[in-house]
C-alpha positions as CSV (number, residue, x, y, z in Angstrom):
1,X,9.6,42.7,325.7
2,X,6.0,42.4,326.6
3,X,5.1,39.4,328.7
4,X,2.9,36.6,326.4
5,X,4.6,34.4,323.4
6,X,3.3,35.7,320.3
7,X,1.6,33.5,317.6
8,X,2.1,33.7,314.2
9,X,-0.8,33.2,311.9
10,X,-1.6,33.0,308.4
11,X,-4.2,34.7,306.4
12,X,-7.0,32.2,307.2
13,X,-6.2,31.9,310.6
14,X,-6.1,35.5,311.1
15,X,-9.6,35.6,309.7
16,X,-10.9,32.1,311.5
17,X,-10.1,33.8,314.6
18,X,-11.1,36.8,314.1
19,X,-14.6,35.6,313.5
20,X,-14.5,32.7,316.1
21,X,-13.7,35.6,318.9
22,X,-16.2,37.8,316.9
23,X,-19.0,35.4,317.6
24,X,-18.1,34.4,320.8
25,X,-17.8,38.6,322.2
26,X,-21.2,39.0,320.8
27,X,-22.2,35.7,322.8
28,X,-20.4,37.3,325.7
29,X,-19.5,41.3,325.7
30,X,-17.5,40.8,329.5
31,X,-14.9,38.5,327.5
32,X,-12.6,41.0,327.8
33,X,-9.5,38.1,325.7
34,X,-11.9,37.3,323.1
35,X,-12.7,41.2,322.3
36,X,-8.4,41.6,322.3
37,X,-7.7,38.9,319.9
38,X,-10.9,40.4,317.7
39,X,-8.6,43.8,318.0
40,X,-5.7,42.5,316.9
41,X,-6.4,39.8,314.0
42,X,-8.8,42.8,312.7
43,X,-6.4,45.8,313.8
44,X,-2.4,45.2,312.5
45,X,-3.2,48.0,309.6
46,X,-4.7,50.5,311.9
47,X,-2.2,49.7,314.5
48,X,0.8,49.9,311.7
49,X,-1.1,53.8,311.0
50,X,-0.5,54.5,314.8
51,X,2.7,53.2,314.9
52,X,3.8,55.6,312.0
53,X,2.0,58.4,313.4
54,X,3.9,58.2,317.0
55,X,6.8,57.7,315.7
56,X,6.7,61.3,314.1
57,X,5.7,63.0,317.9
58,X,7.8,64.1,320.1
59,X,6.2,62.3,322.8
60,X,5.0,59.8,320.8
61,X,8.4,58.8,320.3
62,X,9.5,58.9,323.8
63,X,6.2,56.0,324.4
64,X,8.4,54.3,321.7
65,X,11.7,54.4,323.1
66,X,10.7,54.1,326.5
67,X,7.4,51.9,326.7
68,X,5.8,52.3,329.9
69,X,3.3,50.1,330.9
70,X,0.5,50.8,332.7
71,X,0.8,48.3,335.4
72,X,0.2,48.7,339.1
73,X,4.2,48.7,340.1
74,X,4.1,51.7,337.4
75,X,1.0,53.9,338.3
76,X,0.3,52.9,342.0
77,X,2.3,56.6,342.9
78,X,-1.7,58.3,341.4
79,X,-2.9,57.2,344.5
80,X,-0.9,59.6,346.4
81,X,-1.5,62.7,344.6
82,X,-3.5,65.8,345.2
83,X,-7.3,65.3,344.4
84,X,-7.6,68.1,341.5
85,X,-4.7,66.1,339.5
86,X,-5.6,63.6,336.5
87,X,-3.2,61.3,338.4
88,X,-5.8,61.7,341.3
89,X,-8.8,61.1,339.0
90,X,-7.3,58.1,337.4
91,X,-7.0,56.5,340.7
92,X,-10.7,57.3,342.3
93,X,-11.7,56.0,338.8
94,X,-10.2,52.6,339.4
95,X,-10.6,52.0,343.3
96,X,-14.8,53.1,342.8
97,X,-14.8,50.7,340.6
98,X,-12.5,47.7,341.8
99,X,-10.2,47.9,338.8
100,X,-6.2,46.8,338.7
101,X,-4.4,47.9,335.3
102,X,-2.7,44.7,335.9
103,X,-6.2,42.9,334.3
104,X,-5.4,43.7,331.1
105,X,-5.5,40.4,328.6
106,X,-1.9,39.9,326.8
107,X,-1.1,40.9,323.3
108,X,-0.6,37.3,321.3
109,X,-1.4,38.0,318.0
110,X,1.1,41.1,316.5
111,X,3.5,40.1,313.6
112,X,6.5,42.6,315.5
113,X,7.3,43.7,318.9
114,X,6.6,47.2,317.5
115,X,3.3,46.6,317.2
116,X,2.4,44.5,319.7
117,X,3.6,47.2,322.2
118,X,1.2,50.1,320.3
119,X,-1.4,47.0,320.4
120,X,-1.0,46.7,324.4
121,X,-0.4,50.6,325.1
122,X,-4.2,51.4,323.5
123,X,-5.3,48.3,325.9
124,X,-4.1,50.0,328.7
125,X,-4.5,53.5,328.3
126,X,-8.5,52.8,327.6
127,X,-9.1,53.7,331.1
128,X,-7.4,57.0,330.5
129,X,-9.5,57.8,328.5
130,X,-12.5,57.4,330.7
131,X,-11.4,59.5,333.0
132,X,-10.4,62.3,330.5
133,X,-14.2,62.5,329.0
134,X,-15.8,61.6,331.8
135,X,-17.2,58.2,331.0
136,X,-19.2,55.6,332.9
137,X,-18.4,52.2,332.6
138,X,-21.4,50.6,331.5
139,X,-22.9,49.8,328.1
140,X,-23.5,53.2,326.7
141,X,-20.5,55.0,328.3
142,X,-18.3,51.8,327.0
143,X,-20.0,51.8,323.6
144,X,-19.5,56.0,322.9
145,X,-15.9,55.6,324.2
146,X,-15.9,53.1,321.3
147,X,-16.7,55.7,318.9
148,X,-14.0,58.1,320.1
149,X,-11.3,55.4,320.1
150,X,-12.8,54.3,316.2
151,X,-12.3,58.2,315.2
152,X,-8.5,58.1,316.7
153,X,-7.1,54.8,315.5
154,X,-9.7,53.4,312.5
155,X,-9.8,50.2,314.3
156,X,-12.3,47.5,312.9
157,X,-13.2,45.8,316.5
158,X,-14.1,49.4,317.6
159,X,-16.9,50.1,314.9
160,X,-17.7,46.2,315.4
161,X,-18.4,46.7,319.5
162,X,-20.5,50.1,318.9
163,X,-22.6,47.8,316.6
164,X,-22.6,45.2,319.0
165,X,-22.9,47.3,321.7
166,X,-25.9,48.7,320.3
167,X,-28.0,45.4,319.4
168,X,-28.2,44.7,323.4
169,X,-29.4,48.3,324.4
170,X,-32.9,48.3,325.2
171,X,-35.8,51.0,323.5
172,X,-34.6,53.8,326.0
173,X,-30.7,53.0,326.7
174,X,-30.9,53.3,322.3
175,X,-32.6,56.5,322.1
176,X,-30.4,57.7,324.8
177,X,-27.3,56.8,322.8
178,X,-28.2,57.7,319.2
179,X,-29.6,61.6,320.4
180,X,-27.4,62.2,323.2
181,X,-23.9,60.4,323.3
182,X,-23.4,59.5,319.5
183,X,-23.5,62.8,318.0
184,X,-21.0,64.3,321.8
185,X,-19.2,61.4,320.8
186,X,-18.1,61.6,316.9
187,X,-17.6,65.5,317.8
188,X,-15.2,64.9,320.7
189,X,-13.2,62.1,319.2
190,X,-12.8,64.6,316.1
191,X,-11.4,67.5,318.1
192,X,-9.4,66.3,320.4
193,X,-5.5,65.9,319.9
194,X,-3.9,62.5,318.6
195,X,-4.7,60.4,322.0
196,X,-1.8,57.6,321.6
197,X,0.6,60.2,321.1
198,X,0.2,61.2,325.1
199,X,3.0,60.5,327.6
200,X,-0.2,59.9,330.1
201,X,2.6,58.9,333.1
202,X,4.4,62.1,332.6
203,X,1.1,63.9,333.1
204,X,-0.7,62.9,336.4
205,X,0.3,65.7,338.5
206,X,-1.2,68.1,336.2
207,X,-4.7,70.2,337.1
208,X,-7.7,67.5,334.9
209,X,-9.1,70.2,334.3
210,X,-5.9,72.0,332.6
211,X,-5.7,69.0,330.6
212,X,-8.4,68.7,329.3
213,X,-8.0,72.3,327.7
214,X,-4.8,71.3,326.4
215,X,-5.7,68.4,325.2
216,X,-8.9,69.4,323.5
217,X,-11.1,67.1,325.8
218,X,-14.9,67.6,325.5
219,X,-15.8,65.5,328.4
220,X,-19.3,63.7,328.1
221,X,-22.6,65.9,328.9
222,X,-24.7,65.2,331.6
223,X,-27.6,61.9,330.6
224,X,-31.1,63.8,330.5
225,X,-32.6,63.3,333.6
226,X,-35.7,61.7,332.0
227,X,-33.7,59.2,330.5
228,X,-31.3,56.3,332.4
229,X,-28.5,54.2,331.4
């Protein structure tokens, strides 16, 4: 069971939150729970599609039956691993940056357990995905990994935070986004294999690089030197 009591809501309370925490992550991007619940009251279709589509992949199915969490007690073993690993990677990733995968808001507003667990497994393997294409963490790297993650899962809040996302970029940070990491970004999340459906955990000994192949990663091109984020 995932930790957090879930709440039950009806249709218009579903959508009064939804646009309460819609309006308030517009207010305040960094409001990491009000973006969540936007995901979820938004989300359950998308989430149900994901759900279905694991279920029919091998290791899809193993996330299922097993659920792994991606939790410190879980994941603190990448720190140990060889530098050329994604394992490796993953970890540089979160230490440069002061990150814990235990920060991760809980999932409150899921009808089942089922899909509150596919709910809180694309919450926590975001940062995965960072690392696979190469991603900063600020507002244009968050806002084209919002693209990919649209293109994989069909998620509402993910189209909504791109739009968002956008509105607070500046004249150059825009231009920089619309010629440069949009069009990378609708082309990678395209082409690369059905993300949820990775067994991340089983995989962080393996080359990044290897991966990446296998995976059909196109990890982000380099910003134009004329331009900054």
């Amino acid at each position: 069971m995932l930790k957090g009591a879930q709440i039950r809501l009806n249709g218009w309370q579903q959508a009064a939150v939804a646009l309460g925490s819609a309006f308030g992550a517009l207010l305040d991007p960094k409001r990491a729970d009000l973006i969540a619940a936007l995901g979820e009251t938004t989300g359950k279709p998308a989430f149900q599609r994901v759900f279905e589509r694991m279920k029919k992949n091998p290791e899809g199915r193993a996330i299922l039956l097993e659920r792994p969490r991606v939790i410190s007690t879980e994941v603190g073993h990448a720190w140990d691993l060889p530098p050329n690993t994604f394992g490796a990677a993953y970890a540089n990733f979160m230490g440069s940056r002061n990150f814990s995968p235990d920060d991760r808001p809980p999932v409150r507003f899921m009808d089942t357990d089922e899909l509150a667990y596919v709910a809180m497994r694309a919450r926590e393997v975001h940062d995965f995905w960072h690392v696979l294409f190469g991603l900063p963490t600020n507002l244009i790297g968050e806002s084209a990994l919002k693209v990919i993650e649209f293109e994989q899962m069909f998620l509402p809040m993910c189209l909504l935070s791109v739009i968002g996302g956008t509105a607070r970029f500046n004249e150059k940070q825009r231009a920089l986004f619309y010629q440069h990491y949009f069009p990378w970004a609708t082309q990678a999340g395209l082409r690369c294999t059905d993300l949820m459906c990775i067994y991340y955990e089983r995989h962080f000994h393996e080359d990044l690089e290897d991966i990446r192949r296998k995976w059909g990663i196109i990890p982000a091109p380099a910003a134009p030197k004329t331009n900054s984020a």
